[in-house]
C-alpha positions as CSV (number, residue, x, y, z in Angstrom):
1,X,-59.8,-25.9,3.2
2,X,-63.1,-24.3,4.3
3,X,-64.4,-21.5,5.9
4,X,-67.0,-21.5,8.9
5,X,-68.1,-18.0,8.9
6,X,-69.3,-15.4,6.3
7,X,-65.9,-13.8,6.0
8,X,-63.8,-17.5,6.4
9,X,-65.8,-18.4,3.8
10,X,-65.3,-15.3,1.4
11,X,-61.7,-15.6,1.7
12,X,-62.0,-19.0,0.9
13,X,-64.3,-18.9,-2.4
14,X,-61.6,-16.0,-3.5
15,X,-59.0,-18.3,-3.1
16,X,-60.2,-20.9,-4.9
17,X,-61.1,-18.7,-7.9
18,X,-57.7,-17.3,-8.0
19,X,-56.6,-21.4,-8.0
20,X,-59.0,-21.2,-11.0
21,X,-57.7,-18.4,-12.9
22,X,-54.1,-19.7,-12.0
23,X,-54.8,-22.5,-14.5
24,X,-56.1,-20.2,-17.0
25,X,-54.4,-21.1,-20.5
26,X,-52.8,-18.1,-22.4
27,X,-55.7,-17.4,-24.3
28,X,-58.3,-17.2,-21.6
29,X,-55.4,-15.0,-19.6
30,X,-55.2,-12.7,-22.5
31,X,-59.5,-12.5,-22.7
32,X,-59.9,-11.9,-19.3
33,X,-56.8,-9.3,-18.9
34,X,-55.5,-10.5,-15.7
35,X,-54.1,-13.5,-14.1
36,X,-55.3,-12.5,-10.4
37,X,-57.9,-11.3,-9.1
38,X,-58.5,-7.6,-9.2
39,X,-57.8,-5.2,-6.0
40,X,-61.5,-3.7,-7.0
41,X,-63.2,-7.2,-7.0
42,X,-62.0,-8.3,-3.8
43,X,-63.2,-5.4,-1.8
44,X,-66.3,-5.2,-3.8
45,X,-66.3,-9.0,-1.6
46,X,-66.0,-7.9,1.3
47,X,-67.8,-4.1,1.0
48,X,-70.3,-5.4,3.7
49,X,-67.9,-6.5,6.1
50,X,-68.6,-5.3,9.7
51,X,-65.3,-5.0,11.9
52,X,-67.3,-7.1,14.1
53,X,-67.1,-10.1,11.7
54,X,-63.6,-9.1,10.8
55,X,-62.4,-9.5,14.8
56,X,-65.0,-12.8,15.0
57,X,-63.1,-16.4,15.3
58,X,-64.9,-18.9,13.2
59,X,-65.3,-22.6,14.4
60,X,-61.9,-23.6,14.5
61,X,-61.0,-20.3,16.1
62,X,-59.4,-18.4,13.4
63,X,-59.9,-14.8,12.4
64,X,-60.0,-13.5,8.8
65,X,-56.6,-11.8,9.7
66,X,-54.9,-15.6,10.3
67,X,-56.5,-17.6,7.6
68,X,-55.2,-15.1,5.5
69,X,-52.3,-15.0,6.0
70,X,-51.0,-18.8,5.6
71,X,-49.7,-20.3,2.9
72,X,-52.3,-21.5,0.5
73,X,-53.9,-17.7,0.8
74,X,-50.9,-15.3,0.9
75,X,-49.7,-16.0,-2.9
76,X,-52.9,-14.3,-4.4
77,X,-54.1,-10.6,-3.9
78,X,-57.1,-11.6,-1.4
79,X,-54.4,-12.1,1.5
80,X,-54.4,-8.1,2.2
81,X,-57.7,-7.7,2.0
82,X,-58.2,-7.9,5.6
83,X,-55.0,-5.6,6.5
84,X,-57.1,-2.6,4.8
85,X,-59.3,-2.2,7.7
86,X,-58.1,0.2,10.7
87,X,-60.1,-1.8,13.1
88,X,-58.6,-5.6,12.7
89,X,-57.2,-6.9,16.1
90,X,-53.5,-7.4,15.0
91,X,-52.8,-9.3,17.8
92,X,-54.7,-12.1,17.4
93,X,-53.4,-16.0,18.2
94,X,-53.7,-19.0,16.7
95,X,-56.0,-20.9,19.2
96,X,-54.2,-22.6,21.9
97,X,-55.9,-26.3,21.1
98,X,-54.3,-25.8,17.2
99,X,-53.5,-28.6,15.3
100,X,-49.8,-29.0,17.4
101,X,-48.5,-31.4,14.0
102,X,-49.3,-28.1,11.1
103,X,-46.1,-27.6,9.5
104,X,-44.3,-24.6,10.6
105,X,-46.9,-22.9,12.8
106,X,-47.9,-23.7,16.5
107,X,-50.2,-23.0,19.1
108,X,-50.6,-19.8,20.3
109,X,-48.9,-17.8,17.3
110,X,-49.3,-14.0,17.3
111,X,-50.6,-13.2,13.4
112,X,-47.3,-11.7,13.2
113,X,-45.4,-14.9,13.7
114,X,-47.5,-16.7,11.6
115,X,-47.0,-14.3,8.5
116,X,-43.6,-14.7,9.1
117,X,-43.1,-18.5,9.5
118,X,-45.6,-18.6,6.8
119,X,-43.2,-16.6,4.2
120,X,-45.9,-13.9,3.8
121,X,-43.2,-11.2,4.4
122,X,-45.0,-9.1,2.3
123,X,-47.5,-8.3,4.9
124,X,-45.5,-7.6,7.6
125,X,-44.6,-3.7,6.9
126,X,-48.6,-3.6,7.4
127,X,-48.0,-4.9,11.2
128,X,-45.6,-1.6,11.3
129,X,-48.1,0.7,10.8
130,X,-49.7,0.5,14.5
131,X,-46.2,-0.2,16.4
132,X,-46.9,1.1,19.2
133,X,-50.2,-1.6,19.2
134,X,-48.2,-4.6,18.0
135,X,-47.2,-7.1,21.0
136,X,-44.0,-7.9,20.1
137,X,-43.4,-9.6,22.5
138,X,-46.3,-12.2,22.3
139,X,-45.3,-15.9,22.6
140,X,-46.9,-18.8,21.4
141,X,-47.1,-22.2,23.3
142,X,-43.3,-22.8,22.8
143,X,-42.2,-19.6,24.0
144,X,-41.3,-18.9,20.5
145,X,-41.8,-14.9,19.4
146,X,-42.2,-13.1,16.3
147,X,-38.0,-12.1,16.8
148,X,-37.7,-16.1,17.4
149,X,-39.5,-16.9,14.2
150,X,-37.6,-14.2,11.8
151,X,-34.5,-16.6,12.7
152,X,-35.7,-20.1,12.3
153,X,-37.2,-18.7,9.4
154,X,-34.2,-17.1,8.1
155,X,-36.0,-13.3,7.0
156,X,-34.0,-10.9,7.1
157,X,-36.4,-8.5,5.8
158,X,-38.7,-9.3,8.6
159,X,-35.6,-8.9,10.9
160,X,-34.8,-5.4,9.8
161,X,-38.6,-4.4,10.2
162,X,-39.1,-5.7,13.2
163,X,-35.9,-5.7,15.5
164,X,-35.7,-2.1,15.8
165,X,-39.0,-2.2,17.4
166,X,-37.2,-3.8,20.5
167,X,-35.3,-2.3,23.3
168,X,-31.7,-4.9,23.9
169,X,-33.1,-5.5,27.4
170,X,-36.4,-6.5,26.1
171,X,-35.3,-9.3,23.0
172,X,-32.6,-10.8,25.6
173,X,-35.1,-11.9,28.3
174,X,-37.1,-13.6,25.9
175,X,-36.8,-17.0,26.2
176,X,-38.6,-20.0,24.5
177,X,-39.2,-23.5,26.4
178,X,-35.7,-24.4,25.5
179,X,-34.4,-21.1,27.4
180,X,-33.0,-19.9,24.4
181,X,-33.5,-16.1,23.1
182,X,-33.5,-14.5,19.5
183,X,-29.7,-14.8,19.5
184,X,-29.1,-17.8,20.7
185,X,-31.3,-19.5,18.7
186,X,-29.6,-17.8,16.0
187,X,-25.9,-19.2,17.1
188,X,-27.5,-22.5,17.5
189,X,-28.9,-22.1,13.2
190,X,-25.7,-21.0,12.4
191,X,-23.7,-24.0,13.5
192,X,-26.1,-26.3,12.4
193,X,-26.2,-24.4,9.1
194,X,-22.6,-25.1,8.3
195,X,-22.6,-28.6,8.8
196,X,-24.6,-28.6,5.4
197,X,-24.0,-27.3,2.0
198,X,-26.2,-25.6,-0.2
199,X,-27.6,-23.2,2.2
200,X,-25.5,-20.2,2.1
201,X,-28.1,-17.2,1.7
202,X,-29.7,-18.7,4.5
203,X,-26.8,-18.8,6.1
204,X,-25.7,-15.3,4.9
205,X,-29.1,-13.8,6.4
206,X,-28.2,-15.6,10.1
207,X,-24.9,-14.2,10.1
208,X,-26.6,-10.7,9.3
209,X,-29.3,-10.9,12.2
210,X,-26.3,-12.7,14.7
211,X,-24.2,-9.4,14.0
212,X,-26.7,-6.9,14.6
213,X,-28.2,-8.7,17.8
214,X,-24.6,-8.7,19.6
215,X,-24.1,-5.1,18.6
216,X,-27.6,-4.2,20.1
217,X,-26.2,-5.9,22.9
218,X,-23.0,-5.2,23.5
């Protein structure tokens, strides 16, 4: 994975140096007092940064915000790096010619969605911060939001951040390509989720995020 502009590429280079230090053996964890990299360092990185370069798309039209946030980043400390900066466009999509085969993610994704599908719940609550700036709303290419992606990705602590952030009327009329909203993509989970075994936190967190939708709705 590379990066194809200054800031890309710094996120990058910290990623692979955390990889590094990953593979550290005890000894060499022990000498160097840490096995990530430090808050301090990272923004000692990026110090330079102009919000202009934070905001830019890079070649293959993502932001700093986006390529840190997917999987290979968000398990070391340089995924909220970019979060710490007031000005970051929040709202920024995947581009709309994305790779359509990348697991999990599609065209068009809102940076929320793609923390969420990506598992980096962790960022989310920084999403919260600027509600009022957040469209929730945004769909990608599929018609799929940020509510849509809480359930196929069965988070129920994105679901509790983010659901109250929507009026009933709005999270109802928001249908994918498969005319299907929030909850009835839910519904759909849930029966499909107990035709198998071994799923039944997942299961557990639909029937939570099922329950609260109808009693929004009701």
């Amino acid at each position: 994975m590379e990066g194809t502009n200054r800031i890309t590429g710094i996120i990058v280079d910290l990623w692979r140096e955390y990889k590094e230090i990953q593979g550290y053996s005890k000894i060499q964890i022990q000498e160097s007092g840490s096995s990530d990299l430090s808050t301090d360092e990272v923004r000692t990185r990026l110090q330079d940064i102009t919000d202009d370069e934070l905001g830019e798309s890079n070649k293959k039209g993502y932001t700093a915000l986006l390529k840190s946030l997917f999987p290979a980043f968000h398990e070391s400390s340089c995924d909220a790096v970019p979060h710490h900066y007031k000005n970051v466009d929040l709202n920024c999509q995947l581009p709309l010619d994305f790779d359509p085969t990348a697991k999990k993610v599609a065209p068009g994704m809102s940076a929320l969605s793609v923390a969420i599908r990506s598992g980096n719940v962790k960022s989310v609550p920084t999403f919260m911060t600027r509600p009022g700036s957040i469209a929730i709303q945004s769909a990608d290419h599929n018609g799929n939001t940020a509510l849509h992606y809480c359930v196929l990705s069965y988070s129920k602590t994105s679901f509790q951040k983010l659901f109250p952030l929507y009026k009933p009327l709005e999270w109802k009329e928001m249908r994918n390509s498969r005319k299907m909203n929030p909850l009835d993509v839910c519904v759909a989970e849930i029966e499909m989720k107990r035709q198998t075994t071994g799923k039944e936190k997942s299961l557990e967190y639909l029937e939570y995020m099922r329950e609260e939708m109808e009693r929004s709705s009701a």
